[in-house]
N, C-alpha and C positions, 0 to 999 in steps of 0.2 A: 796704819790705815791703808797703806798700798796693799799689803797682803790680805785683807777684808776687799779690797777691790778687787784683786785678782782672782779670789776664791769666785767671788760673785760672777764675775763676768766671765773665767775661763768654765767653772763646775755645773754654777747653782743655775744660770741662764741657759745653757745647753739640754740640763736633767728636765727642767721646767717646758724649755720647747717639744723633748722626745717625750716624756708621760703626756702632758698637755695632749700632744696629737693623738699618742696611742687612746688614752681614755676618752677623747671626742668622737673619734672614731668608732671606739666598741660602743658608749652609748647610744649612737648614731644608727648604730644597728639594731640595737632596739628599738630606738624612738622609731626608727622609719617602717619597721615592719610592723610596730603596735598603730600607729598610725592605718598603712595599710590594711588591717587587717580591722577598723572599726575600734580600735580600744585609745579610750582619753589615757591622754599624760597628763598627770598634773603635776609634775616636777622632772626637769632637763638641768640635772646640777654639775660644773664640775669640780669635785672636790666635795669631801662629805661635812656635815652639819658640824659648826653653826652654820645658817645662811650667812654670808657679807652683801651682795647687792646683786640684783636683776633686776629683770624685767617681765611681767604677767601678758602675754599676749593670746589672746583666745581662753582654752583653756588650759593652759600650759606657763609653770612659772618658769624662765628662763634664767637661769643664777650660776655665780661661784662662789662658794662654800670655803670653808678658813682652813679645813684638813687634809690638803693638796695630794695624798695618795691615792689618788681614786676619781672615783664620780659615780653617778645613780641616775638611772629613769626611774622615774617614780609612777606606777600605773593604778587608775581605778582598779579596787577589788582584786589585788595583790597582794599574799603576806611575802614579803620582803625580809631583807636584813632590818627595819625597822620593826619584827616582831608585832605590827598592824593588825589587827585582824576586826577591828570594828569597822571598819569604812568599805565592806564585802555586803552590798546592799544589793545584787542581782540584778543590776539592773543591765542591762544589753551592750552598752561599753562598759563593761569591769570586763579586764580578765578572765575571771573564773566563769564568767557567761559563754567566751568561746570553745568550739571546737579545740579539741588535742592538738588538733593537726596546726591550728592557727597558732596558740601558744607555743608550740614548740618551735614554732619559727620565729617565733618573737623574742623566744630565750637564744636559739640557735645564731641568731643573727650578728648577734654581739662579736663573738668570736671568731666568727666566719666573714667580719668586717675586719677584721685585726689581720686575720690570713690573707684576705684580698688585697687588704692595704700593703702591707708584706711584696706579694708579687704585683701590682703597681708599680712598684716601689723597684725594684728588680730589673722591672720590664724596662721603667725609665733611663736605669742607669747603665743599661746593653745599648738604649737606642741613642741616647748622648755621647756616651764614653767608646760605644763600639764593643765588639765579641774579641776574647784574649785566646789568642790561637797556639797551640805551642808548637816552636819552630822546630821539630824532629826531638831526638831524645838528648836534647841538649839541657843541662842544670842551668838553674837561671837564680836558682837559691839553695841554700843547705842551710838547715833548719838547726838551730843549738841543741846538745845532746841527746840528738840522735843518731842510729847507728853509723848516717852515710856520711857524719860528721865523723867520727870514729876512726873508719877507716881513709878518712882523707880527701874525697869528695869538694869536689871545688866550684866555685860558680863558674861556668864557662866548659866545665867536663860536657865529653859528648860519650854516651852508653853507648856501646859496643855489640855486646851481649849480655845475656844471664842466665847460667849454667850453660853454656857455651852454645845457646840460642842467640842467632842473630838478630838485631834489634833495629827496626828504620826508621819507627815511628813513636812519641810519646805512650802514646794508648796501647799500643802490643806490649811494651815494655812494663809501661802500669800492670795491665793484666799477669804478666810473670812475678812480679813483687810481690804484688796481692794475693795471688795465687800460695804464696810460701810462707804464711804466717806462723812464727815463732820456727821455720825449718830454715836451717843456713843456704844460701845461696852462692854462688860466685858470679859479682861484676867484672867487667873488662869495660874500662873506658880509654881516651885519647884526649891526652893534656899537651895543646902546643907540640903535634906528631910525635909525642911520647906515649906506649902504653901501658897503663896498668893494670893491673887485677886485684882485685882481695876478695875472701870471702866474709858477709854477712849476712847477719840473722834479724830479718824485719820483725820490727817492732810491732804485736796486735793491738789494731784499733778495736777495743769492745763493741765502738760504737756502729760502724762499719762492719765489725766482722771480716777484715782485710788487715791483711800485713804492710806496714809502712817502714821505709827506711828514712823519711823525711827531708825530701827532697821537691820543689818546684818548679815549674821546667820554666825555658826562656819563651816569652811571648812575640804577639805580633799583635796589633787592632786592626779591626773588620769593622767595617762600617753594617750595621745592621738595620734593615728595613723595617719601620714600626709592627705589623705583622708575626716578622722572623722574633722582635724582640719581645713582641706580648707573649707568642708562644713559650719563647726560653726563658722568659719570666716566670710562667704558670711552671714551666715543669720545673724549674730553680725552685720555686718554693716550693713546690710536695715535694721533690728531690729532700730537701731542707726540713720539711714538715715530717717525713718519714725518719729522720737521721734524731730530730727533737722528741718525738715519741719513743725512740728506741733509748732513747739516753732518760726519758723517765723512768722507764723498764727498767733501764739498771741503776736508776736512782734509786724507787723507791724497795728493789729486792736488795738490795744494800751490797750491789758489785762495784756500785761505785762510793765514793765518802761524800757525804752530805754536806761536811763543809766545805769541799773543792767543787762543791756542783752548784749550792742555791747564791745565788747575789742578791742583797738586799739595798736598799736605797742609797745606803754610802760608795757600794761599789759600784753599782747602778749611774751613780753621779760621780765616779772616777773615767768610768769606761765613757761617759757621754763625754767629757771632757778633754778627756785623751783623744775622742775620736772626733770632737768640733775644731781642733790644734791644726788637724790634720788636714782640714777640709772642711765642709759645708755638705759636698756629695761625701763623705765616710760617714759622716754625725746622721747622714740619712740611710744609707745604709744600717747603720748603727740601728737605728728605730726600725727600719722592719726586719732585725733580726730580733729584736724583742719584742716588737710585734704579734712576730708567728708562735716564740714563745708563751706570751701571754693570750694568745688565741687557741694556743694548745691545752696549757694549764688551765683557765676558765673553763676545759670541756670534761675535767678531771671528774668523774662522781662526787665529790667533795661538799656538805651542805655551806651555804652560804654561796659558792660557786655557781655559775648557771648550771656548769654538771652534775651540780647537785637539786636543780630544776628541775632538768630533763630528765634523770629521776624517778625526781616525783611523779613526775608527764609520764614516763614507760610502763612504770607500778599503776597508774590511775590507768591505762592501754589495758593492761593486760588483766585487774582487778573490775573491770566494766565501774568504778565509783574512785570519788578521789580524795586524797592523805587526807586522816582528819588534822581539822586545827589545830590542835593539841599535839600531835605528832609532829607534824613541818617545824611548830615554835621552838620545841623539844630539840631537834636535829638542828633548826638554825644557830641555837644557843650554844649548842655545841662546837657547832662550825665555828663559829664565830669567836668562840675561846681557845681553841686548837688555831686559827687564824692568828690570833694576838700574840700567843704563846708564839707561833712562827716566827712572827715578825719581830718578836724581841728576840730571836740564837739568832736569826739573820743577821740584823743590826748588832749586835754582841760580835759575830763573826767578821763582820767586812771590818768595823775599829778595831778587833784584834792582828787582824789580817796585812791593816793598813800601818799600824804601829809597826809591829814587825819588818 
């Protein structure tokens, strides 16, 4: 019984807080621009069908639903992952009555609530916890097998030089590493007015497109002015948002392996767990790193997906008329079983992964 308590309150309570948010948030972003924008909701759920209980207020049914992966805005005159297409009555709040321009903000929203929430998120944790400065080109960590672990690399080492360029700052030093991916270099550091040298060969980040020897430097906190922190938040997360695109790129051309990339809910509720242990501010961190993921991936062309909306919306831009009925249901159906399919090598993968 202890270990059903522990599972609950260390895994399933954490996973339940970070989706919970993430999904109120992305629907949030619907609702409010559908809203905005003159179109009735008539369903605000989180978690998909069956209903369990809400509340009908105006005309909007306010609910949570028993299948907690998820949630849905449900719009007049929308065909949907519900495969709907009878309740498309023309009338001026549906959907399909507005301008492109409006619906695509309404699909657009979602995702772009997830990224925002993300650098919020970011912004708060620079203006509480303060900016991490690095005190010169001093190691403050060495990273497990990697190469500056190899040749001997210590916490406390201070860089020197590399290739017999003198070195005073973290960032001039980063820049020489980066600069030499998969080409051997030579360090010179000083350990306790000892020095040493060796040569290696940084490790390429794919993702990055830089050479790393895997190294951290030693910090300092800055106290940072709301402002200074909104700004280093926004660019934290497109900093971020760029690095998470680039890593689909070589997701889905297959540079990278598919089962060391996708996390499915098991793993999902390890990594929340691990990171609630940790903290309160990590577990939140935690969420708008999968936040901007799931704000990225939702923009995927994918049907079922909103990218797979907007879409529709580009093809109906550019065709002056839009998908027939029969087409959207066609591609949703598909989406929708390519989805399933997903989510069971996911799940398959994090229990195999976890066993192990």
């Amino acid at each position: 019984m202890e270990a059903v308590y522990h599972i609950l309150y260390s895994y399933l309570l954490p996973t339940v807080f970070v989706l919970g948010l993430l999904v109120m948030v992305h629907e949030l972003g619907h609702f409010s621009l559908a809203k905005l924008v003159g179109i009735r909701v008539e369903r605000f759920s989180l978690g998909f069908p069956p209903r369990l209980f809400g509340k009908k207020l105006g005309d909007t049914d306010y609910c949570i639903s028993a299948v907690p992966l998820g949630g849905y805005v449900k719009m007049s005159g929308m065909i949907d992952e519900s495969m709907d297409s009878d309740n498309i009555k023309g009338e001026p709040y549906e959907f399909m009555s507005k301008p492109i321009w409006a619906r695509f903000l309404v699909i657009f929203a979602g995702p772009a609530f997830n990224i925002l929430l993300a650098m919020a998120i970011f912004a708060g944790n620079i203006f509480f916890t303060g900016i991490s400065e690095p005190v010169g080109p001093i190691v403050g960590q060495v990273i497990e097998n990697m190469p500056a672990q190899k040749i001997g690399l210590q916490k406390g080492d201070v860089i020197k030089s590399v290739n017999g360029q003198s070195v005073d700052s973290w960032d001039a030093m980063v820049a020489l590493i980066h600069a030499a991916k998969d080409h051997p270099i030579k360090l010179e550091w000083v350990r306790n007015g000892e020095t040493f040298s060796s040569e290696v060969t940084p490790k390429l980040d794919m993702i990055q497109n830089v050479g790393m020897i895997g190294i951290s430097p030693e910090t300092r906190l800055r106290k940072a002015g709301a402002f200074e922190a909104l700004g280093l938040g926004v660019s934290s997360g497109w900093n971020l948002t760029v690095l998470v695109g680039r890593s689909f790129g070589l997701l889905f051309t297959g540079k990278v392996p598919i089962k060391e990339s996708l996390a499915g809910p098991v793993r999902i509720a390890k990594m929340a767990g691990d990171s609630a242990q940790s903290g309160f501010a990590n577990l939140l961190m935690f969420a708008a790193f999968l936040s901007l993921n799931l704000g990225i991936l939702n923009l995927l062309p994918i049907p079922v997906l909103d990218g797979g909306h907007l879409t529709f919306l580009a093809i109906e831009g550019v065709t002056r008329r839009p998908v027939s009925v029969k087409v959207k249901m066609a591609f949703q159906q598909i989406g929708m079983a390519l989805l399933l399919a997903l989510m069971v090598f996911v799940i398959f993968n994090d229990v195999t992964n976890l066993i192990k």
